[in-house]
Phi, psi and omega in degrees: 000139180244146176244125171284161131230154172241098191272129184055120166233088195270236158321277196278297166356297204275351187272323181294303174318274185323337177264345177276332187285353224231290185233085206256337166291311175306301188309317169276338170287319190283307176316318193092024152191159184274165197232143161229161187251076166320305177212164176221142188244139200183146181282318180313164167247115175263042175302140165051076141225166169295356207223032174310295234271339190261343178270139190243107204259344168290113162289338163315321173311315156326285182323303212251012165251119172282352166302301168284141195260328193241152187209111179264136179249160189216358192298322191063150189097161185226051174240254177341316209267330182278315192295301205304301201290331173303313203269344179283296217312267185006284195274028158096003165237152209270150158239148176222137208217169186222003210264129177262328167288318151306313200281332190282310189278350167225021177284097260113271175319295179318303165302335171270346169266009166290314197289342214258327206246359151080080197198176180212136169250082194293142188209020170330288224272039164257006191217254184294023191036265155272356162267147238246113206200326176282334172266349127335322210245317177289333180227296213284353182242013169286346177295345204238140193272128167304112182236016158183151187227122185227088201196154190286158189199005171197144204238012164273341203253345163280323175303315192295332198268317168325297154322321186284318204273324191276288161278014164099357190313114169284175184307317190323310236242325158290323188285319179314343199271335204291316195285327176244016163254047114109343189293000168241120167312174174283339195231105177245061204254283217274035188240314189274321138327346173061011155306293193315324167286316183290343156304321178288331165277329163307332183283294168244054168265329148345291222274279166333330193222354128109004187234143145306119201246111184280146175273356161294335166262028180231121161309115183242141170199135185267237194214011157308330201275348207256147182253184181263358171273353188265303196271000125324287157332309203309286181000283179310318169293347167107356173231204160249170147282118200221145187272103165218160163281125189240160208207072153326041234270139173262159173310336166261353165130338195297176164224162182214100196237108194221158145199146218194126164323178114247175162233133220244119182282144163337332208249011185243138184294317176329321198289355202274347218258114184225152153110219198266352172327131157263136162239156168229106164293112187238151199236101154253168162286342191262301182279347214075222168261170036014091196258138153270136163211151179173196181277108168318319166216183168126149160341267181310339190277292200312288206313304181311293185317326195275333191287305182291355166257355182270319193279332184293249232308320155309327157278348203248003192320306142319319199250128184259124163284136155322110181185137189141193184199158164249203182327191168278142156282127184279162195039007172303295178289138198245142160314184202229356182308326179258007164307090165275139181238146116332115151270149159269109149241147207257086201212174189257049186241143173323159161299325225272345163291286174003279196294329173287328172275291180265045178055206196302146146212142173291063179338127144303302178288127188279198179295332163279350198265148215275355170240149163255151152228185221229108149243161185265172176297195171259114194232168144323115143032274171275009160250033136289334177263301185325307185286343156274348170301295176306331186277340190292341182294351178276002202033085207208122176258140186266076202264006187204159153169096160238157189283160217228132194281000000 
C-alpha cells in the first residue's frame, strides 16, 4: 500500500481524491500497487464530511510520517506551496503538483533537491492540465532539436477572444460571461494579462532548451487592449485573434521567448482551438510539427494529469526519472527588436500615412470606415512599433499592433 497526503483541497484536490476513489482498480493495476489517501491538509474544517478522520491543518504531521511516500500539492501559489513542497522533497517524499507558478519560479531549485535525495518531483498538469505535453516533450521528442513552441496555454483568454470573433462580444461582456460560467477568477489579471501563459512557456522552454527561462524575461502582453474592431479586421484579413505563448530558437541559438495576441491564419490548425480548448505546437527538426490538444484546465482534466504523475511516482519509488534543466543562461533569451514579423495595425491614419511610415501594407479597412487598418510586409519588431511611434509624433493615434503568425 502507498500513502498519500493531498495539500489543499479545493478544484483539483478534491478532483484528485475522486479520480483515485472512482477509479482505484485501473490505478493499482497500472501502478502495481495500491494508493491511498492518508491526509488532506486544508485551512478548512471538514467536520461531518466523509473526509474529517483524514483532514489534517498541521503540515508537520505529513512531513514527519514515514508512512507517506507521495505528497500532491494542490495548493497553488508559490508561498505556502514552496515552504510544503521543499519540506516534503527534503524528508524524503516524492512530490507531484499541478501549481504552474510554483514549477516556473522554483522549479530549478525543487529539482535539484529532488536529484540530490534521488525522489522525483512531477508536474504533468502545470502547463497543459489534462493534455498530456511534458512527458512528450521529455521522452518521445528527445531525438529532435526543438526549434519552436507554439500554444494557446490558457483557456479563460480563449473562451473571451473566442466569444468576441463568434458572437459580438465585447471584451467586457465575455469576460463577465468567462466568470459566471467559472472559467475567470474574480480577479482575472493572471489569465487576461497573460501571466498565467506566460508561466507556462517558461516551463516549457526548460524543458525543451534545456536552461532555466525566468518569466520575469518573456516579454508579456494580455489581451486587454483587443477590441471587437480587431477581430473584425482579423476576420477580414482570413484570420482569428489568438493569445499565445512562443518559445523561438534563433539562428545562433539565442530565444526569442513572448506572449502576446496574434492574428492566427485560417490554414493554421491553431486557429481552429476555440472556447476553453488548449493547443500546443511543438516544431522539431527530425519530426516537424505536433499538436497537442485538449481541455487545460478544470477539475477532472487537471485531476487525470496528476494522478497519472502519482502512478509514474509509485513506479519510479527507487528510481528518479529524469527531468530537468539547468540554469539561467545570460542572454540565452533575446530581445524581440529583431524578430521578423507581419504586423497588423490598427490606427486613425490615411493609407497615404500608412504607407509613408510602414511601406507597402495590404489595407483591411474599407473606404468608409473612420480607422485604418493593416498589415504590413514583413519587418523586424522594432521598426514596427518605431513607425507606429512616428505616426503618434504626428498626432495620429495607434489603438493595435500585433503580430501576426
Amino acid at each position: 500500500m502507498i500513502y498519500i497526503a493531498i495539500l489543499g483541497f479545493g478544484t483539483v484536490g478534491s478532483g484528485v481524491e475522486e479520480v483515485l476513489r472512482k477509479n482505484a482498480a485501473e490505478i493499482s493495476a497500472h501502478a502495481g500497487q495500491d494508493i491511498a489517501v492518508k491526509y488532506i491538509l486544508d485551512i478548512r474544517d471538514f467536520s461531518a464530511t466523509p473526509y474529517e478522520k483524514l483532514c489534517v491543518h498541521d503540515f508537520s504531521v505529513i512531513e514527519n510520517d514515514p508512512d507517506v511516500s507521495i505528497v500532491v500539492e494542490t495548493i497553488g501559489g508559490a508561498r505556502a506551496a514552496y515552504d510544503f513542497t521543499k519540506r516534503s522533497l527534503l524528508a524524503g517524499k516524492h512530490v507531484v503538483t499541478s501549481n504552474k507558478e510554483l514549477v516556473a519560479a522554483h522549479g530549478a531549485e525543487l529539482l535539484e533537491i529532488a536529484k540530490e535525495r534521488n525522489i522525483n518531483y512531477l508536474f504533468e498538469a502545470s502547463v497543459g492540465g489534462g493534455i498530456p505535453i511534458i512527458r512528450p516533450l521529455t521522452q518521445c521528442l528527445t531525438a529532435n532539436r526543438v526549434l519552436e513552441i507554439s500554444g494557446i496555454l490558457n483557456g479563460t483568454t480563449n473562451y473571451i477572444l473566442t466569444n468576441m470573433l463568434k458572437n459580438g462580444e465585447t471584451f467586457d461582456a465575455a469576460l463577465r460571461q468567462a466568470q459566471q460560467l467559472g472559467y475567470a477568477e474574480a480577479d482575472p489579471t493572471a489569465d487576461v494579462d497573460g501571466i498565467d501563459t506566460c508561466r507556462k512557456i517558461a516551463i516549457l522552454s526548460d524543458l525543451a532548451f534545456g536552461r532555466e527561462i525566468r518569466p520575469d524575461d518573456i516579454d508579456t502582453t494580455g489581451i486587454r487592449s483587443v477590441t471587437l474592431a480587431d477581430a473584425k479586421y482579423a476576420e477580414r484579413a482570413g484570420c482569428v485573434i489568438k493569445l499565445l505563448g512562443r518559445a523561438v530558437v534563433r539562428n545562433d541559438g539565442k530565444l526569442w521567448v513572448y506572449v502576446a495576441p496574434h492574428l492566427v491564419a485560417r490554414e493554421c490548425i491553431l486557429s481552429n482551438v476555440d472556447d476553453v480548448f488548449n493547443a500546443i505546437r511543438v516544431t522539431g527538426d527530425a519530426v516537424g510539427d505536433v499538436v497537442f490538444y485538449g481541455r487545460g484546465a478544470g477539475k477532472f482534466p487537471t485531476a487525470s494529469a496528476v494522478v497519472a504523475d502519482v502512478i509514474d511516482a509509485v513506479k519510479h519509488m527507487k528510481t528518479r526519472r529524469y527531468l530537468g534543466w539547468n540554469g539561467v543562461e545570460p542572454g540565452k533569451v533575446a530581445a524581440l527588436g529583431d524578430m521578423e514579423s507581419v504586423f497588423y495595425v490598427r490606427s486613425d491614419c490615411t493609407v497615404q500615412e500608412a504607407a509613408e511610415v510602414y511601406g507597402a501594407v495590404v489595407m483591411l479597412s474599407e473606404k468608409d470606415d473612420t480607422e485604418r487598418a493593416f498589415l504590413t510586409a514583413v519587418m523586424p519588431t522594432a521598426k514596427a512599433y518605431a513607425a507606429a511611434d512616428a505616426l503618434r509624433s504626428r498626432g495620429i493615434a495607434v489603438h493595435s499592433i500585433f503580430r501576426k503568425l
